[in-house]
C-alpha positions as CSV (number, residue, x, y, z in Angstrom):
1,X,45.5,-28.6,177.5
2,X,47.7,-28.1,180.9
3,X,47.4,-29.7,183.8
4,X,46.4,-26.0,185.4
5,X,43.5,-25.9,183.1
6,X,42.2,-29.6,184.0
7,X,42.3,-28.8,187.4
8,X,40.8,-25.5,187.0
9,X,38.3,-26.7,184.7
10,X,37.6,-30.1,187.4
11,X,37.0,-28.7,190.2
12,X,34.8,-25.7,188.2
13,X,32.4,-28.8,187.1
14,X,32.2,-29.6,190.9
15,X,30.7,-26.4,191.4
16,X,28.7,-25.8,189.0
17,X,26.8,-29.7,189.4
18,X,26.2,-28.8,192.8
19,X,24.6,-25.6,191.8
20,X,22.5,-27.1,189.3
21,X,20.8,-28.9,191.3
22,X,19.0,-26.8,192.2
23,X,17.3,-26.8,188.9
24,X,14.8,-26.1,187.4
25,X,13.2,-24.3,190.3
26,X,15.9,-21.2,190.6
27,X,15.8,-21.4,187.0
28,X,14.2,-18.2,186.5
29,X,16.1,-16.0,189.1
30,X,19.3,-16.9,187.3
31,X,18.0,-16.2,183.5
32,X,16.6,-12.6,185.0
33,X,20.0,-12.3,186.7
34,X,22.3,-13.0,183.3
35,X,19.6,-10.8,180.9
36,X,20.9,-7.8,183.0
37,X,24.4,-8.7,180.9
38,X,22.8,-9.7,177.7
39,X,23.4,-7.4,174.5
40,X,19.7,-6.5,174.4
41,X,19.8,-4.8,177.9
42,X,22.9,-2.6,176.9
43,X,21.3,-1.9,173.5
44,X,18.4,-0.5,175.5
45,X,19.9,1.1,178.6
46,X,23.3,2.7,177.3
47,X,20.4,5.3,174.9
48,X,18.2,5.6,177.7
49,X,20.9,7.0,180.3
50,X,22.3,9.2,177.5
51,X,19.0,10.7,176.0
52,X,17.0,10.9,179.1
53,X,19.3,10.6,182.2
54,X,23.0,12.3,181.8
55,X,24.3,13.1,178.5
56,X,28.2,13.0,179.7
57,X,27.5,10.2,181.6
58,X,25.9,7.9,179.0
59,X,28.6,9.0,175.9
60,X,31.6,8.0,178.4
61,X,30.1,4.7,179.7
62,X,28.8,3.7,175.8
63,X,32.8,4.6,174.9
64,X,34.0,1.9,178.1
65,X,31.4,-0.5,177.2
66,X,32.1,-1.1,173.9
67,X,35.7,-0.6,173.8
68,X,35.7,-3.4,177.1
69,X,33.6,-5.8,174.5
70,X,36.0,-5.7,171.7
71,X,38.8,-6.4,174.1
72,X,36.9,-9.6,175.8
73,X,36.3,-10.8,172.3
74,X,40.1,-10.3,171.6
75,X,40.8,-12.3,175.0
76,X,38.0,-14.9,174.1
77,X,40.0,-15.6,170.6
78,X,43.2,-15.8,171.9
79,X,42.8,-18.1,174.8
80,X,40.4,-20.4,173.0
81,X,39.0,-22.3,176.2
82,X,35.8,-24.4,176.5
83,X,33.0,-23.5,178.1
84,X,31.7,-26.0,181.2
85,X,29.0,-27.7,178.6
86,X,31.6,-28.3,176.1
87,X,34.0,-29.5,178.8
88,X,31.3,-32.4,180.5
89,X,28.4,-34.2,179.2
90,X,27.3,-34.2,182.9
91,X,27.1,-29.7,182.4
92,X,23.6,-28.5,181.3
93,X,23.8,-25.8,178.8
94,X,21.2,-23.5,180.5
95,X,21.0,-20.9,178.4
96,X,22.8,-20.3,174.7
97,X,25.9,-19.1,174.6
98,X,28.8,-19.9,171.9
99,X,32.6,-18.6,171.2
100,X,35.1,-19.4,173.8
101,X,34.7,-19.1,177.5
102,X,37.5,-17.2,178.9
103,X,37.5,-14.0,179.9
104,X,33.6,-14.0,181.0
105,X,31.8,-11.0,178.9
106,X,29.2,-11.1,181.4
107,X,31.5,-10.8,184.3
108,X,33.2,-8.3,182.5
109,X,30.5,-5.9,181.3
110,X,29.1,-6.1,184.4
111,X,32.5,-4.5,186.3
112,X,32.7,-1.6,183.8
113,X,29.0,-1.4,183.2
114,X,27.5,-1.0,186.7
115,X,31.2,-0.4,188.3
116,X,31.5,2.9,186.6
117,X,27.8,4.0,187.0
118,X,28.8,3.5,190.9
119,X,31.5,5.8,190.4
120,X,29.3,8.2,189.1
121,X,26.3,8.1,191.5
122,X,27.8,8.0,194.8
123,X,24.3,7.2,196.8
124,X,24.9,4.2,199.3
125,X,21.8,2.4,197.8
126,X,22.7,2.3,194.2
127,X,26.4,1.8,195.3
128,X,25.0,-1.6,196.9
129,X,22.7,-2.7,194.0
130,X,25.9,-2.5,191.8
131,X,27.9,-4.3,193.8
132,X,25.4,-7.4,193.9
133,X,24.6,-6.6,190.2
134,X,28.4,-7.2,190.0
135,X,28.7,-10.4,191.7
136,X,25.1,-11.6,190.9
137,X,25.4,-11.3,187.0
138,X,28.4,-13.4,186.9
139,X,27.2,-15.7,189.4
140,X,24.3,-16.5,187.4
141,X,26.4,-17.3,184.3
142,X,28.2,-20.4,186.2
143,X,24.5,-21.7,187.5
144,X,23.7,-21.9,184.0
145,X,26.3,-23.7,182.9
146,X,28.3,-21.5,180.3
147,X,31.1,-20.5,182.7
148,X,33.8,-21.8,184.7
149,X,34.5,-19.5,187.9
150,X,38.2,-19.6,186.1
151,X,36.0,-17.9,183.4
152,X,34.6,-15.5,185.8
153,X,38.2,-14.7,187.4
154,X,39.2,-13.2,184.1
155,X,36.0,-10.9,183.5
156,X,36.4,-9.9,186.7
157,X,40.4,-8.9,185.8
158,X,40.2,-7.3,183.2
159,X,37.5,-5.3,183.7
160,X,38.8,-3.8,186.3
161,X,41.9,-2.5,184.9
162,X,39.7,-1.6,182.4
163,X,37.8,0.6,184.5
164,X,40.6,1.5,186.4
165,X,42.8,3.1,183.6
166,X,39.5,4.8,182.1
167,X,38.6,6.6,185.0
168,X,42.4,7.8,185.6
169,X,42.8,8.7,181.8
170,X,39.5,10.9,181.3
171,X,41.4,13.9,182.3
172,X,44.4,13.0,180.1
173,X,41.7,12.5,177.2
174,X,39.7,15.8,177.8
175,X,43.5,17.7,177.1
176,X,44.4,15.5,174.2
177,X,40.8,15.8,172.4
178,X,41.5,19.8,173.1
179,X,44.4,20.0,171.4
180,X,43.8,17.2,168.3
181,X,41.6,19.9,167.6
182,X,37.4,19.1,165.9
183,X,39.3,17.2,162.6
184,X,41.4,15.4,164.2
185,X,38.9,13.9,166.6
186,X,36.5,13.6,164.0
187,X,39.1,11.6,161.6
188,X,40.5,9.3,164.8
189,X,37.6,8.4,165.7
190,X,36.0,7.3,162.7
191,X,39.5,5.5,161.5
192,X,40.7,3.9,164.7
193,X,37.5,1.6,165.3
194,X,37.8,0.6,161.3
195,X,41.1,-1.1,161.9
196,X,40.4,-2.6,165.1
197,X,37.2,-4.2,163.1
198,X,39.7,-5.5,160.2
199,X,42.1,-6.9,162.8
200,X,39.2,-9.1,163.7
201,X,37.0,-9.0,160.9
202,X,36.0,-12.5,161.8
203,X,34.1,-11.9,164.8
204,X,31.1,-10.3,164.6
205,X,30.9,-8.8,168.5
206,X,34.1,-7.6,167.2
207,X,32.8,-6.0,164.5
208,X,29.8,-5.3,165.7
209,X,31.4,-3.2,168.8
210,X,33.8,-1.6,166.8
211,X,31.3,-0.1,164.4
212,X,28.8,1.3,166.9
213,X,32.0,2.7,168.8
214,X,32.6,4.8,165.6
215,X,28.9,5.8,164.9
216,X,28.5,6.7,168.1
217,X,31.8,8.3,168.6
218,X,31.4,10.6,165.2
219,X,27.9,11.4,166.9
220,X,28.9,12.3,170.3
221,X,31.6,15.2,168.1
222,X,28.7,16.2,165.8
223,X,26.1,16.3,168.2
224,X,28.8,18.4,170.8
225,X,29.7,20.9,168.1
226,X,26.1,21.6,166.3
227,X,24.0,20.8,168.5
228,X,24.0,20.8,172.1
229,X,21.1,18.8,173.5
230,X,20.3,19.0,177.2
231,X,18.0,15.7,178.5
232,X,14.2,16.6,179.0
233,X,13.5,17.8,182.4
234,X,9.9,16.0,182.5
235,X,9.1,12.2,183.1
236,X,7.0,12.8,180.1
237,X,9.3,14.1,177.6
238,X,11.8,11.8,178.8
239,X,9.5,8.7,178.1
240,X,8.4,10.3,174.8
241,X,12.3,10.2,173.3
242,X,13.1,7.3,174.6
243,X,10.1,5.6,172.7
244,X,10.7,7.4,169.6
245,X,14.8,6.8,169.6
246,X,14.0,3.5,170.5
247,X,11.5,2.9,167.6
248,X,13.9,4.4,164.7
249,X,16.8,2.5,166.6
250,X,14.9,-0.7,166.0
251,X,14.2,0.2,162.7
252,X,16.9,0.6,161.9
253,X,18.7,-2.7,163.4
254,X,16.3,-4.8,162.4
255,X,15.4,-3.5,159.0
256,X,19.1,-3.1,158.3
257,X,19.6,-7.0,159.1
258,X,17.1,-8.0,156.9
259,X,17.9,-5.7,154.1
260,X,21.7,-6.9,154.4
261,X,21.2,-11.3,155.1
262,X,23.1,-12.7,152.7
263,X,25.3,-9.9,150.9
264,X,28.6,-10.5,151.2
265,X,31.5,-9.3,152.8
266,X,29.5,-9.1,155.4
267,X,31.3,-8.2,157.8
268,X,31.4,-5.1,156.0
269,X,27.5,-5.2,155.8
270,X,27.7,-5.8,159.3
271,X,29.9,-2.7,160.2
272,X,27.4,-0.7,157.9
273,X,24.5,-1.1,160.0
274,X,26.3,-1.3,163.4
275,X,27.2,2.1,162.5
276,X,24.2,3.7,161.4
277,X,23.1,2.0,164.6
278,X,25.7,4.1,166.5
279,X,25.0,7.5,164.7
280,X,21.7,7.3,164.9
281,X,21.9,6.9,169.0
282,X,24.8,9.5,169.2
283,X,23.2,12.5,166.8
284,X,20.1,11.5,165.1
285,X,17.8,11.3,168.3
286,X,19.1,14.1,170.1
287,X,18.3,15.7,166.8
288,X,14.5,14.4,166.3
289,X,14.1,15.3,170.4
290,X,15.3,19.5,169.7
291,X,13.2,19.1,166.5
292,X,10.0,17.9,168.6
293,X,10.7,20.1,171.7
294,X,11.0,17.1,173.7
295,X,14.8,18.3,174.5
296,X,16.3,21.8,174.7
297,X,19.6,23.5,174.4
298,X,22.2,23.5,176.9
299,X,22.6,27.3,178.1
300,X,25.8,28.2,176.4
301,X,24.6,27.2,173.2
């Protein structure tokens, strides 16, 4: 290890002992703080924006977020670097938290996450949630111990650019998925996410990501072309699907995970259920909600 990354890491430790001392009593605050970046939050609130809130909005931001974790994971297994707990006995592991340390995931979602939701919704309010959301989330992940703020630096990097070159490129995208033509789309993006997985078939955010991107993707083109859906116009309708995609979306996680411990590959297992996951999110509730009423066409359909 370089003398750069003892002194990074050094003087990271320093910070983050003088932050927990204030431990256990902002203990709480900083575990609420860091669930806002945890995989059960997005597996929640990426469906809810898309089924009840904005379709566009929700299938773009599902397509950044995923895409940004299987590029963090890519960073993570490249650089290889300890997290603070790892690096000093004196470090309390707050929270779990395993695989490398650098780029911060947390720091990371939270830029293209709540960064592009900002871009979106231009209210001064939300605008100023985000931007603490965006500096609070990461924040929270060096109070509890599983971050350096070198860690932090990275997220905060990369998801930018991230961001950046998404926003810019949607145009570019809109054109090129025009003229690909429904097949072509269809067959890119169900094959591209399968070799990204099998690059890292190792990892299982990796995989994981890479899977639901396709399922999801394939469902976004099916449900575009055959079906249509416009997002209920009542709180009660809304609340309805969400409950009900959430329920068969559960289902079909969990059920899948238990069905599928043990089998081997199983990172192939893995991709298999991620999948279904993703399908199920991008065509199968919008489906269930037109079947139901709880969801209507949109007008030129």
């Amino acid at each position: 290890m370089s003398g750069e990354h003892l002194l990074f890491f050094d003087s990271g430790i320093m910070l983050i002992t003088w932050l927990q001392q204030f431990s256990p009593a902002m203990d709480p605050f900083f575990k609420a703080l860091t669930y806002l970046g945890d995989e059960t939050f997005f597996l929640l609130s990426l469906p809810c924006i898309y089924w009840c809130l904005n379709k566009k909005i929700g299938a773009r931001l599902s397509v950044l977020f995923l895409s940004s974790a299987y590029i963090n994971m890519v960073a993570k297994t490249m650089a290889d670097l300890p997290r603070p707990f790892e690096y000093s006995p004196d470090i309390q592991s707050l929270v779990a938290a395993t695989g490398g340390g650098f780029p911060s995931g947390h720091t990371q979602g939270a830029v293209v996450f709540w960064g592009y939701l900002a871009c979106c919704y231009p209210n001064i309010f939300f605008r100023c949630l985000a931007g603490l959301l965006i500096v609070g989330i990461p924040l929270s992940r060096v109070y509890l111990g599983v971050h350096f703020p070198i860690d932090l630096a990275g997220g905060y990097l990369i998801g930018t650019v991230l961001l950046y070159g998404f926003i810019k490129g949607e145009p570019h995208f809109a054109h090129w998925k025009d003229t690909i033509g429904f097949t072509g789309l269809l067959a890119a993006t169900f094959c591209l996410p399968v070799l990204l997985a099998f690059l890292f078939s190792e990892e299982k955010t990796a995989v994981a990501a890479m899977a639901a991107l396709a399922g999801l993707g394939v469902g976004f083109i099916l449900e575009e072309r055959y079906l249509g859906f416009e997002t209920a116009r009542t709180y009660g309708r809304k609340g309805a699907g969400f409950t009900a995609g959430i329920a068969v979306f559960a289902l079909i996680y969990l059920g899948l995970k238990e069905l599928f411990a043990g089998l081997e590959p199983a990172a192939l297992f893995r991709y298999i259920r991620y999948g279904l996951v993703g399908l199920w999110g991008g065509v199968g509730a919008p489906w269930l909600f037109l079947r139901l009423k709880w969801s209507v066409y949109e007008s030129h359909r």
